[in-house]
C-alpha positions in Angstrom: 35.9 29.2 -4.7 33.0 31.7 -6.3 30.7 32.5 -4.0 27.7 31.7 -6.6 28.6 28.4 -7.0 27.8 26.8 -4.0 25.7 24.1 -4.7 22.2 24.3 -2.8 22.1 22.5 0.6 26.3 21.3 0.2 26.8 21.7 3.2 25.4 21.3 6.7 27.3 24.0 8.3 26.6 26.6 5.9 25.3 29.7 6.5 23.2 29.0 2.9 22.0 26.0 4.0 18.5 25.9 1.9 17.6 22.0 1.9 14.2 20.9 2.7 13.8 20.5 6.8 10.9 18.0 6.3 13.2 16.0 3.8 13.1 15.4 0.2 13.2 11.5 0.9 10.2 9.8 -0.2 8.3 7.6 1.9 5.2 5.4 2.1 2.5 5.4 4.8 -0.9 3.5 5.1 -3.6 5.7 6.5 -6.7 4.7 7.8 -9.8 6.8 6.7 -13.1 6.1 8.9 -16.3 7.8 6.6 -19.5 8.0 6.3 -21.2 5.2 4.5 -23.2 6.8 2.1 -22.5 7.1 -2.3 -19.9 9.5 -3.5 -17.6 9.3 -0.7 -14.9 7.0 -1.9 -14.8 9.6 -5.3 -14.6 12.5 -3.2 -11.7 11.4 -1.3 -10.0 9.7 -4.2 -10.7 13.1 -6.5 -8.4 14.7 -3.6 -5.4 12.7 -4.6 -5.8 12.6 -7.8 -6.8 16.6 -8.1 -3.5 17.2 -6.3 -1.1 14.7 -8.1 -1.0 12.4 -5.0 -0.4 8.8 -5.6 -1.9 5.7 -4.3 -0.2 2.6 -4.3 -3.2 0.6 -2.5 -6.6 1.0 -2.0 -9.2 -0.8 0.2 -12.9 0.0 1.5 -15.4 -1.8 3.3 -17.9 -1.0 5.6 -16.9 -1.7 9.1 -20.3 -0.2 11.1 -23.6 -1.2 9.7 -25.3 0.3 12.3 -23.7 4.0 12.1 -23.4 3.7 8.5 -19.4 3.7 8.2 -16.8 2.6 6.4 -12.8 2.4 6.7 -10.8 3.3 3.7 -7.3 1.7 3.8 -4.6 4.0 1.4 -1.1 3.7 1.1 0.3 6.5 -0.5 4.3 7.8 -1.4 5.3 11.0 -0.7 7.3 13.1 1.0 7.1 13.8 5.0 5.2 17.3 3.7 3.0 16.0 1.0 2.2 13.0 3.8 1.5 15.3 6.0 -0.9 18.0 3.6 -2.7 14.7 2.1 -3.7 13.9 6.3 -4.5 17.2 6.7 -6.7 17.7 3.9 -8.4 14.2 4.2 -8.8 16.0 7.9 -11.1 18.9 6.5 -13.5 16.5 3.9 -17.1 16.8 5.9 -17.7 12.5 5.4 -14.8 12.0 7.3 -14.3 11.2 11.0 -11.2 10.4 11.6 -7.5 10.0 9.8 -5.0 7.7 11.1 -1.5 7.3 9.9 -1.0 3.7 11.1 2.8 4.3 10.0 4.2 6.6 13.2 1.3 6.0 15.7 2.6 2.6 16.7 2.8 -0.8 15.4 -0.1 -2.1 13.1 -0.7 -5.2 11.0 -0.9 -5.2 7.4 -2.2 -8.2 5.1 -3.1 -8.5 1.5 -4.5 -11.6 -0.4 -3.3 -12.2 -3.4 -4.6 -14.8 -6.5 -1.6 -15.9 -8.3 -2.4 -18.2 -11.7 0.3 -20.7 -13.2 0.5 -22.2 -15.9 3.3 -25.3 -15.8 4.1 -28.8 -16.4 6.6 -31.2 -15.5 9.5 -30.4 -13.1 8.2 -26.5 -12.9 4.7 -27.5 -11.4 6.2 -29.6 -8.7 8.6 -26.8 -7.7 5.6 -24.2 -8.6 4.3 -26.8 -5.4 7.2 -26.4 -3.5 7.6 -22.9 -3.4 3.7 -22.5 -2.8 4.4 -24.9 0.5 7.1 -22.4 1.6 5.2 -19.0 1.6 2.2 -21.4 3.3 0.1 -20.5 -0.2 -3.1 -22.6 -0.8 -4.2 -23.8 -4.4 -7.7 -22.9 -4.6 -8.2 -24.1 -8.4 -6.0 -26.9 -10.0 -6.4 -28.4 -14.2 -4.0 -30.6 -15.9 -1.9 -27.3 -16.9 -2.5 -24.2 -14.1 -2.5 -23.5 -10.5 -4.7 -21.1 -8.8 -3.3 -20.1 -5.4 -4.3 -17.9 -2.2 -1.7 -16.2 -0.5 -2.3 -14.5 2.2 0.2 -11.7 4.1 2.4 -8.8 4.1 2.7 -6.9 0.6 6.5 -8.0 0.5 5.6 -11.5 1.2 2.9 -11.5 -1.9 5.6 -9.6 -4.2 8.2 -12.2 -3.3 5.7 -15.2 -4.3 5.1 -13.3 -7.4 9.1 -12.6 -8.4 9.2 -16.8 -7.9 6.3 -17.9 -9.8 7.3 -15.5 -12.6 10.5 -18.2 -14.1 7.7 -20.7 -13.0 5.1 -19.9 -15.5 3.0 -16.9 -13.8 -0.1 -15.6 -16.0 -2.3 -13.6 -13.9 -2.1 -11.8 -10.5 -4.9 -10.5 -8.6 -4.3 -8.7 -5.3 -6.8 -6.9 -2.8 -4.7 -4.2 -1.4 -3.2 -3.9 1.7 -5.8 -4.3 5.2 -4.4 -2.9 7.9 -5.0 -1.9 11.8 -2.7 -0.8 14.6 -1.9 -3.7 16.8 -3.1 -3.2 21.2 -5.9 -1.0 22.7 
């Protein structure tokens, strides 16, 4: 075998063993951003990921201290365990924010997203449109003599499955919140 053509990271046991040690496996974490209330914030810590390439798959704010002028920003971002790590970090540094939590490795959490789903069906496909809406425990908000409008509430895989099923069903619009979420105990 030539010597040059070992292929990078074959093999374990190699001497040349050059593959990543924080993984090349992407993965997705929710983090929980606690900043200052105050105007430019959210762009500032949105510029970051952007300005890097990072992406965010959800995004949530609201203001969770009137008092102290706060707010929690909820982001669930993809990347790998380095760029994970490097995106805390940097959110770390930013002079608004007071704390970063990665609710994915410090212990169990709860995540829940509402969702809007409209459908549009008649006959046989609005009464299982029903059906399936009893299932996932969705609530019609807004009925005519042609559409649904229902709330679902839960995790994101919970929403995404609703959606796959109303899709065949006559699914027009979706309109989702992003993902809430907070670590579970003390």
């Amino acid at each position: 075998m030539n010597a040059l053509a070992i292929k990078k990271g074959s093999s374990r046991h190699s001497a040349y063993d050059l593959r990543n040690p924080l993984g090349d496996h992407q993965e997705t974490h929710t983090l929980a951003v606690i900043v200052n209330n105050e105007s430019g914030v959210l762009a500032r810590v949105i510029g970051l990921f952007s300005g890097r390439g990072y992406n965010i798959d959800s995004l949530t704010v609201a203001e969770i201290d009137h008092r102290d002028h706060l707010s929690r920003i909820t982001v669930v971002t993809t990347g790998t365990p380095a760029v994970i790590e490097q995106i805390k970090a940097q959110l770390g540094r930013m002079v608004p924010v007071h704390e970063v939590h990665d609710l994915t490795v410090e212990g169990p959490s709860v995540e829940r997203e509402l969702a809007l789903i409209k459908v549009r069906s008649q006959g046989e496909k609005r009464v299982e449109a029903m059906r399936t809406s009893e299932v996932f425990r969705a609530k019609v908000v807004d009925t005519t003599l042609e559409s649904f409008v229902f709330e679902i509430t839960g995790t994101p895989e919970k929403v995404d499955a609703f959606v796959a099923l109303m899709r065949p069903l006559g699914l027009i619009d979706v309109a989702r919140t992003g993902v809430a979420a907070i670590s579970r105990g003390f």
